[in-house]
VEXSE-920452 format. One record per residue: x negated, y, z negated of N, C-alpha, C, O, CB in turn. Coordinates in pm, whole numbers. Atoms other than C-alpha are relative to their C-alpha. Glycine has a CB too. Example, Ala and Ser with C-alpha at 12.3 -4.5 7.8 and 13.67 -1.06 7.14 Angstrom:
% VEXSE-920452
nX:nY:nZ:caX:caY:caZ:cX:cY:cZ:oX:oY:oZ:cbX:cbY:cbZ
-89:-119:0:-1230:-450:-780:-90:120:0:-194:118:-66:99:3:-125 .
82:-119:6:-1367:-106:-714:77:109:-73:26:220:-90:-41:46:142 .
//
This chain:
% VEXSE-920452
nX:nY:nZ:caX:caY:caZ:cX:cY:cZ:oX:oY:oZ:cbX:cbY:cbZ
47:132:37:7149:2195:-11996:29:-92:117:141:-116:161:70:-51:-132 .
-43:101:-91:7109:1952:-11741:57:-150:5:36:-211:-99:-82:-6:53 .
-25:104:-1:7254:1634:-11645:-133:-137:-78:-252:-137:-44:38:5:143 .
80:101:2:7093:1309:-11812:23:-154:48:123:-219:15:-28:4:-113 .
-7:136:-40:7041:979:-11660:4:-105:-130:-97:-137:-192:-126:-27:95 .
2:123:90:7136:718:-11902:-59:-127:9:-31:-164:123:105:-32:-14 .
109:58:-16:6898:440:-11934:54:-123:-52:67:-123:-175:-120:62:-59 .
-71:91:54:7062:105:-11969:-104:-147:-42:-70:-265:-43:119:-23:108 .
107:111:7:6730:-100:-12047:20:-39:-164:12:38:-260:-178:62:49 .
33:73:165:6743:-345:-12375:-82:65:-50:-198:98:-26:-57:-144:-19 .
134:-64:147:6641:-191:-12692:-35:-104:-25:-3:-214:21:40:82:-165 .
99:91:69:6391:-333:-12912:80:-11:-150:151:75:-202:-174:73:-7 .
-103:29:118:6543:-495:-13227:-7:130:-138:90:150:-211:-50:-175:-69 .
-17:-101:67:6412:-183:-13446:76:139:54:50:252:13:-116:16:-35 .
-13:-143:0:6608:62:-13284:186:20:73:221:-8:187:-154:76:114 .
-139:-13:-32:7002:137:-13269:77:119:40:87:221:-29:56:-39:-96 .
-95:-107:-27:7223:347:-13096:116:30:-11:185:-39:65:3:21:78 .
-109:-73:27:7503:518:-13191:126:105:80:76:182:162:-56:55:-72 .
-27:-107:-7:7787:739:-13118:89:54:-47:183:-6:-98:-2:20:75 .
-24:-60:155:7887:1013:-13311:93:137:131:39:197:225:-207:62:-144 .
-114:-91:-27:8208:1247:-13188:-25:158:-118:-31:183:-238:167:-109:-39 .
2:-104:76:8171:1587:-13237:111:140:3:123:219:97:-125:32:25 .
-122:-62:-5:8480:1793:-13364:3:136:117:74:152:216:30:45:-155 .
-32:-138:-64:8407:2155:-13244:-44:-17:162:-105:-108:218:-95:134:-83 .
74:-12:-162:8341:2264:-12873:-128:121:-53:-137:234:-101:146:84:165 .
131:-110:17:7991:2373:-12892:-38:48:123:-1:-3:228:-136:-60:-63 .
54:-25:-122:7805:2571:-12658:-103:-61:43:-121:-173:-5:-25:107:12 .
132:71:-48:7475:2489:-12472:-71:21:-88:-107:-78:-152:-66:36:120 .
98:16:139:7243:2653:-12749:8:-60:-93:-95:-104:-144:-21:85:-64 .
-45:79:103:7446:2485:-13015:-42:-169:9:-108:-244:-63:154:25:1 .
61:145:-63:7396:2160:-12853:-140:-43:36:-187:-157:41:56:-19:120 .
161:-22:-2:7038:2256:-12791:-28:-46:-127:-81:-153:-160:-62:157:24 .
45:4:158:7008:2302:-13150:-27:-131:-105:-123:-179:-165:107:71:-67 .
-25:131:48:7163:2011:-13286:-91:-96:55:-168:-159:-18:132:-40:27 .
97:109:-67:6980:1789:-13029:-143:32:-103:-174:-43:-195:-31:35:204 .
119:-36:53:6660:1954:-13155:-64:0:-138:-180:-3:-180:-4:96:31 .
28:69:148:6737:1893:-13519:1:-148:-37:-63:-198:-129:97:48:-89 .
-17:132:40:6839:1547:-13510:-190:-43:74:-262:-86:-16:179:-87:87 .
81:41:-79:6525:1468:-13270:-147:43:-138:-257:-7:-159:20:86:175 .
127:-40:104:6301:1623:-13553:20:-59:-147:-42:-12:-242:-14:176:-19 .
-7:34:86:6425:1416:-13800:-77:-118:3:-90:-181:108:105:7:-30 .
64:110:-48:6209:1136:-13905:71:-113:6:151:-134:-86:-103:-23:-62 .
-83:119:3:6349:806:-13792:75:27:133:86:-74:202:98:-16:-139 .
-97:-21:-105:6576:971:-13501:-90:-27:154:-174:53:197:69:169:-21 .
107:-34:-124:6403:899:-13181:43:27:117:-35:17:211:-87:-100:32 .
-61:-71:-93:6639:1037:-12952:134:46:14:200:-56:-6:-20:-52:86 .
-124:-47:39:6971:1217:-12957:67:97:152:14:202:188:-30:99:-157 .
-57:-105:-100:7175:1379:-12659:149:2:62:210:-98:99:-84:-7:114 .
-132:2:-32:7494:1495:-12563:40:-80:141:-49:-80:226:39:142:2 .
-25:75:-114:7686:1270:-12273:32:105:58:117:179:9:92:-113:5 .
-52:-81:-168:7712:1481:-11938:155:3:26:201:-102:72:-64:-99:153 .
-149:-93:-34:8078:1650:-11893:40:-76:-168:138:-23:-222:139:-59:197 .
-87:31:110:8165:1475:-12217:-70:46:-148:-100:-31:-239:32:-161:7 .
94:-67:77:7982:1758:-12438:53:-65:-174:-13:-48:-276:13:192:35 .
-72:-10:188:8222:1638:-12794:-82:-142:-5:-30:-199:-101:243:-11:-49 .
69:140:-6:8003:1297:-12759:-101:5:-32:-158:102:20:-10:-66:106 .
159:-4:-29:7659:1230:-12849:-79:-167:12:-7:-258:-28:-75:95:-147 .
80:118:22:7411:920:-12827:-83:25:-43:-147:115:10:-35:-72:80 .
99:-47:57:7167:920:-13074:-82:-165:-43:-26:-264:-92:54:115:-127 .
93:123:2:6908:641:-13097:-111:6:-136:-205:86:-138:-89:-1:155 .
73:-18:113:6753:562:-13462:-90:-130:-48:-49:-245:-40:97:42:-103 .
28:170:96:6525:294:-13649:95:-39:-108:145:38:-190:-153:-5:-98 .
-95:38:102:6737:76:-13849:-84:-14:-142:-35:-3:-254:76:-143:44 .
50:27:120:6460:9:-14079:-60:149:-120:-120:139:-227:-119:-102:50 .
25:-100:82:6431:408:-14194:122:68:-19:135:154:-106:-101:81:45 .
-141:-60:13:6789:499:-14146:135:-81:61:142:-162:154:-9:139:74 .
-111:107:-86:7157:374:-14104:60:71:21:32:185:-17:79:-117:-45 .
-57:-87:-74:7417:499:-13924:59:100:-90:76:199:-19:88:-59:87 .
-73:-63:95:7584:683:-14211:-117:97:-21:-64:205:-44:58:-91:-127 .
128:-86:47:7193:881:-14283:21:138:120:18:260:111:-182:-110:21 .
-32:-115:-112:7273:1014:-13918:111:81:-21:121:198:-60:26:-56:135 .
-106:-114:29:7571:1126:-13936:-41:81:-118:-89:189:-81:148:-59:-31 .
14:-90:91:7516:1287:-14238:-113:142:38:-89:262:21:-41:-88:-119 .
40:-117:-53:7250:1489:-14096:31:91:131:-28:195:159:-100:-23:2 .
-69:-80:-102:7461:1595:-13785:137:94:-130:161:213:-108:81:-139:154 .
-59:-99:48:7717:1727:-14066:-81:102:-76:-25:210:-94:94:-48:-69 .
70:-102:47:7421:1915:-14246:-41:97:100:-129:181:80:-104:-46:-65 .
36:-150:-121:7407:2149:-13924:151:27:-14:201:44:96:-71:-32:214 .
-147:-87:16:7781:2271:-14043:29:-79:123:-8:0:210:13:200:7 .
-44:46:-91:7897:2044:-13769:130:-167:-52:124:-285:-87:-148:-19:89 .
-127:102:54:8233:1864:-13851:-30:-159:130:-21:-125:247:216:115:35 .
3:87:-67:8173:1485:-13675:40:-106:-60:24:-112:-182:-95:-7:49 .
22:112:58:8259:1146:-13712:-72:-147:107:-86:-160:229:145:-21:-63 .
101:119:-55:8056:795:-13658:151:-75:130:267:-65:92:-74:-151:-188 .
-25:31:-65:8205:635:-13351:3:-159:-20:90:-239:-55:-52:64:71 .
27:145:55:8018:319:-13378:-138:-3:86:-189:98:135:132:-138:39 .
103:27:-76:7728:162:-13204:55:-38:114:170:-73:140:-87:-89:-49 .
-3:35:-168:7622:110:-12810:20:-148:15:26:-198:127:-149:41:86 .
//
């Protein structure tokens, strides 16, 4: 998995980011995975682990189809022990 450039440009008022601590050490597919489920959820419009700091994630959602508590909840429906951090 490669490095990502973090993108520090103002969101738009529908859309909040998060971050959400994740207990286990996953591997790269695991982290694949997860990314790839949250990203297919509707409402999530982007989700990815921080670079060297794999137990981290930023996940970017509409507030008006989900709140931060909807996310998390679907990062623990992948058997993945986490908790909400807070927002960016």
């Amino acid at each position: 998995m490669g490095a990502v450039a973090y993108d520090l440009q103002p969101q738009d008022e529908k859309h909040i980011e998060i971050v959400i601590h994740v207990d286990e050490s996953l591997g790269e597919h695991e982290r694949k995975d997860l990314v790839d489920a949250l990203e297919g959820t509707a409402g999530i419009q982007t989700a990815e682990f921080c670079p060297l700091r794999y137990h981290l994630m930023l996940v970017q959602y509409e507030r008006d189809r989900l709140s931060s508590q909807d996310v998390l909840a679907r990062v623990v429906s992948e058997n993945i022990h986490a908790e909400l951090i807070g927002p960016m």
